[in-house]
N, C-alpha and C positions, 0 to 999 in steps of 0.2 A: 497522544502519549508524549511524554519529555522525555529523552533519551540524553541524561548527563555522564559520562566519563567513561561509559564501558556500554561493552557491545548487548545487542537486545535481538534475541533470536524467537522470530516468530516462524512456527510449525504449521505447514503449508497442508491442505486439504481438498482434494482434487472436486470435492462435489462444491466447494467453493470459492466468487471471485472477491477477490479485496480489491478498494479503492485507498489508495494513499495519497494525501494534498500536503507538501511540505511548508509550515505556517512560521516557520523561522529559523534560520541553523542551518548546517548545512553534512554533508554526510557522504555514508555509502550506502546500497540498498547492493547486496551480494558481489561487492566490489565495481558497481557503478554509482560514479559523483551525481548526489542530488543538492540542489539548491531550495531557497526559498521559493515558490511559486511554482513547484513541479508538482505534475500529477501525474503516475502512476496508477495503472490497472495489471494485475496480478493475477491468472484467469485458467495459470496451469498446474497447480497445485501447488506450487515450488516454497518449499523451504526459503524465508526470506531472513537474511542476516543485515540489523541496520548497526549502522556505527558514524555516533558524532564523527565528527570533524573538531575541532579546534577546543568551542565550548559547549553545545546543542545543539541537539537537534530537537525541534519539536513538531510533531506528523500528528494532522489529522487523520484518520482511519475508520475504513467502516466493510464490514463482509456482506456480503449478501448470496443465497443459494444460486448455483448456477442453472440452475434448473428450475422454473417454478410453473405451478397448476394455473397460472393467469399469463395475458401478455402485458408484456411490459411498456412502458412507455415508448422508447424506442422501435420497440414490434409492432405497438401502432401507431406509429409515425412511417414507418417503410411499408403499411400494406391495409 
């Protein structure tokens, strides 16, 4: 998502986590400075408020259920 000149509020969902990767620009994500090359995991429902910085931001993004009927990569990597 390109986020130019004004704030971008995305509505947080507790049965779901997001991943955010910042791909250029720089910003806030609920009043903490993100940079290029930050990644961000999101995992408690929370209301997230991004806002440029200067001229852009532009944030990869992807949600995923926090809960699911398989394991996960991770899950089977620890067991």
């Amino acid at each position: 998502m390109k986020i130019n000149d004004k704030a971008y509020e995305w509505k947080g969902n507790k049965d779901e986590i997001r991943s955010l990767y910042v791909v250029g620009g720089s910003g806030t994500i609920n009043g903490k400075t993100i940079e290029q090359d930050d990644f961000i995991i999101v995992d408690d429902g929370a209301d997230l408020d991004l806002q440029p910085h200067e001229d852009k931001l532009d944030v990869f993004a992807f949600t995923v259920p926090a809960k699911t009927d398989y394991a996960t990569y991770s899950q089977r990597m620890a067991g």
